[in-house]
C-alpha positions in Angstrom: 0.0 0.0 0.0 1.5 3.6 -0.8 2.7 6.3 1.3 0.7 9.0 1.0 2.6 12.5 1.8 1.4 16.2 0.9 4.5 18.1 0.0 5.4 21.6 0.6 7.7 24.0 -1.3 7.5 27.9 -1.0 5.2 29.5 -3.5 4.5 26.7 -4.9 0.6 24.8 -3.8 0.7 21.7 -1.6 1.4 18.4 -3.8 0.4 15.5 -3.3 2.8 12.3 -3.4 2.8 8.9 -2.9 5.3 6.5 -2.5 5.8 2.9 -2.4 8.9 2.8 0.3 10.4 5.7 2.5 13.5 5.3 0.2 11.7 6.4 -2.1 10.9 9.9 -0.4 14.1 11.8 -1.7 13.8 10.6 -5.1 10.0 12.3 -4.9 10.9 15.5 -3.3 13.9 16.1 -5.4 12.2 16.8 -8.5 10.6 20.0 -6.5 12.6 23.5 -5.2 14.5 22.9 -1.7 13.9 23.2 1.4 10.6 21.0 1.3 8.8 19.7 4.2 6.6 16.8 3.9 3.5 15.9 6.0 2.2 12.4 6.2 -0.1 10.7 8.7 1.8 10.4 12.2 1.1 6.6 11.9 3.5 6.3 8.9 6.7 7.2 11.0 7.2 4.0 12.1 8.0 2.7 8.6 10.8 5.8 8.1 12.1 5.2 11.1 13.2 1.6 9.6 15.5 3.3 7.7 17.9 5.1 10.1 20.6 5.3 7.3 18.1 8.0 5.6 16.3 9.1 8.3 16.6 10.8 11.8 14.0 10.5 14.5 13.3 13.7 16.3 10.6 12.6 18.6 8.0 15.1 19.5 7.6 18.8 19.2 6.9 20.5 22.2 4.2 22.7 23.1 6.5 25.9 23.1 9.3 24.8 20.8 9.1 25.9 16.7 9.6 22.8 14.3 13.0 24.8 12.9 14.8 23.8 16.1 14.1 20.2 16.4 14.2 20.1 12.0 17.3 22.3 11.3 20.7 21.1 11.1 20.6 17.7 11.0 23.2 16.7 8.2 22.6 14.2 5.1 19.9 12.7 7.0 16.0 13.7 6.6 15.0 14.4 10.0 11.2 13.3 10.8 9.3 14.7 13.9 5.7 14.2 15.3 4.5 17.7 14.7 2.1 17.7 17.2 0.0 20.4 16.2 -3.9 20.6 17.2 -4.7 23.6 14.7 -4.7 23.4 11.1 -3.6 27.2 10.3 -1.1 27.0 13.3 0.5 24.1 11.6 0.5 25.5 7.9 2.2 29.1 8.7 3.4 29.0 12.0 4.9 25.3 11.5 5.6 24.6 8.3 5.9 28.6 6.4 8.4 29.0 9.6 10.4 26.2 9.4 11.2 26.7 5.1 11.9 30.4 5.9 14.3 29.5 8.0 15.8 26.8 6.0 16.2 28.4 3.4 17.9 31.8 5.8 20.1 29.0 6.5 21.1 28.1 3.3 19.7 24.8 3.7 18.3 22.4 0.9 16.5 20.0 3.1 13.8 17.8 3.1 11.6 17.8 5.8 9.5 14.9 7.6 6.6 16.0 9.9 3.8 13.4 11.1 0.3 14.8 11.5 -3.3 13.6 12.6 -5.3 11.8 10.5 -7.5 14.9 10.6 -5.1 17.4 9.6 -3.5 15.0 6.7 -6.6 14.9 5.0 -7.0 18.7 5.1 -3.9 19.0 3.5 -4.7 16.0 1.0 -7.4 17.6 -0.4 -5.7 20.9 -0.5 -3.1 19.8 -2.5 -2.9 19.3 -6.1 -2.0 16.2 -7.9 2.0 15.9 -9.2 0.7 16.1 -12.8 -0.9 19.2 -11.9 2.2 20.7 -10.6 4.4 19.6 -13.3 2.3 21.8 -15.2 2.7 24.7 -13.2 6.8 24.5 -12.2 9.2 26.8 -13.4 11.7 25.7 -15.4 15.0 25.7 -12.8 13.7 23.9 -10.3 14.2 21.1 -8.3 16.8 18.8 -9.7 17.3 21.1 -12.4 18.6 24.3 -10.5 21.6 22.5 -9.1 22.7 19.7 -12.0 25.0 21.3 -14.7 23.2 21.6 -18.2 23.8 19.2 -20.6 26.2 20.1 -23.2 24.8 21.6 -26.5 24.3 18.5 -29.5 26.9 18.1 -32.4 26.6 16.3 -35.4 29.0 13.3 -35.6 30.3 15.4 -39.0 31.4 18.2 -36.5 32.8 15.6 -33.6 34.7 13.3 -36.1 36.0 16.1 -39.2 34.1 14.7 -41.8 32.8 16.9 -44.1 28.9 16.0 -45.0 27.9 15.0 -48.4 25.4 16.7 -50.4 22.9 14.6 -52.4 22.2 15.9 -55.5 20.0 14.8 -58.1 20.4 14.3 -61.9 18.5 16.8 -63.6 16.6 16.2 -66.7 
């Protein structure tokens, strides 16, 4: 069964993902502009946390504590946390808005793992638009694209090799 996640980028709308295995998160999210956090339903921690090479477990946000200082700084890893949030808005600009802003004031290009309620997933899920949607709305420079080097312009084997290209002609009459 897939891994439904909703995934944030700034200005960009919510996406929704899926995925078949948590190793499969960064492939997902890479396509997209970093920093990116990710919501999915606090249940499906457990199966991330399987994978301590890619992931970090942060535990539990406190009451008083933003998600930036348990999130931030972390290294290779993609730290995941139990949000803990009771209020829908709370989470989406005081949570999430926060913690990108100050990624990206960091300089960081992070991916982000926050579990939510059942309740506040399926806010998000329905908030979000599908990845097909999306691709039809990102700009071009993003994700994977902003940080690989262009591919080199195409040359003719003619122009690689030397050889001089031959000219058909026809026989008039």
């Amino acid at each position: 069964m897939p891994i439904q996640c909703v995934l944030f980028c700034r200005d960009m709308p919510p996406i929704q993902i899926a995925i078949e295995t948590p190793a499969e998160l960064p492939e997902a999210v890479g396509l997209w502009p970093l920093p990116a956090a990710v919501l999915a339903r606090i249940e499906s921690l457990e199966e991330f946390g399987k994978c301590a090479k890619l992931f970090k477990d942060r535990g539990k946000k406190g009451e008083h504590t933003g998600l930036s200082e348990y999130l931030l700084g972390q290294g290779n890893c993609i730290p995941f946390i139990d949000a803990n949030y009771t209020d829908y808005g709370r989470l989406i600009q005081q949570g999430i808005g926060l913690l990108l802003a100050n990624a990206e004031k960091a300089g960081e290009q992070g991916i982000y793992l926050l579990g939510v309620s059942g309740e506040h997933f399926l806010k998000s899920w329905n908030d979000a638009i599908t990845e097909d949607d999306a691709l039809q709305l990102a700009p071009k420079g993003s994700g994977l694209s902003a940080v690989l080097p262009p591919l080199r312009e195409r040359r003719s084997f003619a122009s690689i090799s030397g050889a001089t290209p031959r000219h058909i002609t026809r026989s008039g009459n």
